[in-house]
C-alpha positions in Angstrom: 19.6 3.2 -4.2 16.1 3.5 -4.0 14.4 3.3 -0.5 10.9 3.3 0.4 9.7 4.2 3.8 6.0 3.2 4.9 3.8 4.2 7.6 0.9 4.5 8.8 0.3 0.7 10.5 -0.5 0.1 14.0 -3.4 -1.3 15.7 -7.6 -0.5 14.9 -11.0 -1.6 16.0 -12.9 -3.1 13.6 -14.9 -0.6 11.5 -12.5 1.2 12.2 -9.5 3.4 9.2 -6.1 3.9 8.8 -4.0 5.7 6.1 -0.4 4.2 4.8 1.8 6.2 3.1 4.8 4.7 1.0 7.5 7.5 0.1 9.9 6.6 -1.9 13.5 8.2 -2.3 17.1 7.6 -4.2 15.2 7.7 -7.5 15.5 10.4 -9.9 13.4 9.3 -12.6 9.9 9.3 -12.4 8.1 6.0 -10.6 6.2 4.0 -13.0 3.4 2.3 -10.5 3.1 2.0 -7.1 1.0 -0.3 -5.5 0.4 -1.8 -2.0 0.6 -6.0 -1.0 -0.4 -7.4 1.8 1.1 -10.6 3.8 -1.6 -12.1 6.0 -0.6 -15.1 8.7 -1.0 -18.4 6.9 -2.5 -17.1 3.9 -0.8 -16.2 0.4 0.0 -12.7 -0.2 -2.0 -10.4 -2.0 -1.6 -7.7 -4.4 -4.3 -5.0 -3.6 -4.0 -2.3 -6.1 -1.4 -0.2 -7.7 -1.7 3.5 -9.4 0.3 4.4 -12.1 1.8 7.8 -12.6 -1.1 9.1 -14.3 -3.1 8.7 -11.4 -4.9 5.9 -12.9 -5.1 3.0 -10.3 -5.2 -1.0 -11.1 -8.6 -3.0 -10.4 -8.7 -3.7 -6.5 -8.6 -6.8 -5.2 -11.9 -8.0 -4.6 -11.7 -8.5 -1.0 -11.0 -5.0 -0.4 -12.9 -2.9 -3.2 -15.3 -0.5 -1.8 -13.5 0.2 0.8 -9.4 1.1 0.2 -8.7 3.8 -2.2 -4.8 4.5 -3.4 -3.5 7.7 -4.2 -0.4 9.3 -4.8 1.7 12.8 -5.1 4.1 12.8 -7.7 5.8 15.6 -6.2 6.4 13.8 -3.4 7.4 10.8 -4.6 4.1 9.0 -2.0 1.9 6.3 -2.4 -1.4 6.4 -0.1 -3.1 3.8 0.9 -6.9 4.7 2.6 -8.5 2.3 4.4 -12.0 2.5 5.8 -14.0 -0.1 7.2 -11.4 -2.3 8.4 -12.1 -6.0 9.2 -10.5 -8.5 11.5 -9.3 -10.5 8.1 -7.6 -7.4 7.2 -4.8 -7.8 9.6 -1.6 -8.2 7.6 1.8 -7.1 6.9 1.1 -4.2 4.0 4.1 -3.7 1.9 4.3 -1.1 -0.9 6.3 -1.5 -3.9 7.0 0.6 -7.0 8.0 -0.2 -10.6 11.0 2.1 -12.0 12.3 1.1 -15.1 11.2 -2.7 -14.9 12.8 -3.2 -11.7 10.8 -3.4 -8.6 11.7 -2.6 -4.9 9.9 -3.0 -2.1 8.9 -1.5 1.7 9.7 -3.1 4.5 6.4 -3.8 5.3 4.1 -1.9 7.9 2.0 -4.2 10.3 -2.0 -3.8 10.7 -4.0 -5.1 13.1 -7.8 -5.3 13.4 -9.1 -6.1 16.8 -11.6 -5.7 19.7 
């Protein structure tokens, strides 16, 4: 049963970074992509980016490119999600997800608020 755990969420001043971190567990095969999704209120959900295991990340979503950078340890199983320069639109629910052998699980989602 694969399981992914996120942190890293909580609540930021404009301008301000945070750092998810998705680790994943009950796989033993190696993770295809992981990538982070965000949930905003009253807006449709976006896919951000996702890295593949070659380290090779997916074009960011415009709204956030510049300033998020994903990463991850293979070792580790982790998925990294940097985020600098936060903005009030920003605040969402960020999920991660990852891609193992054409089936796809998801986090439980990690809540990020921007605000003064």
């Amino acid at each position: 049963q694969v399981q992914l755990a996120e942190s890293g969420g909580g609540l930021v001043q404009p301008g301000g970074s945070l750092r998810l971190s998705c680790a994943a567990s009950g796989t033993s095969g190696s993770i295809d992509l992981m990538g982070w999704f965000r949930q905003a209120p009253q807006a449709p959900g976006k896919n951000l980016v996702a890295i593949m295991t070659t380290g090779e990340a997916t074009n960011y979503a415009d709204s956030v490119k510049g300033r998020f950078t994903i990463s991850r340890d293979n070792a580790k199983n982790t998925a990294y999600l940097q985020m600098n320069t936060l903005k009030p639109e920003d605040t969402a629910v960020y999920y991660c997800y990852v891609l193992i052998g054409g089936d796809v699980y998801w986090g439980q989602g990690t809540q990020v608020t921007i605000s003064s």
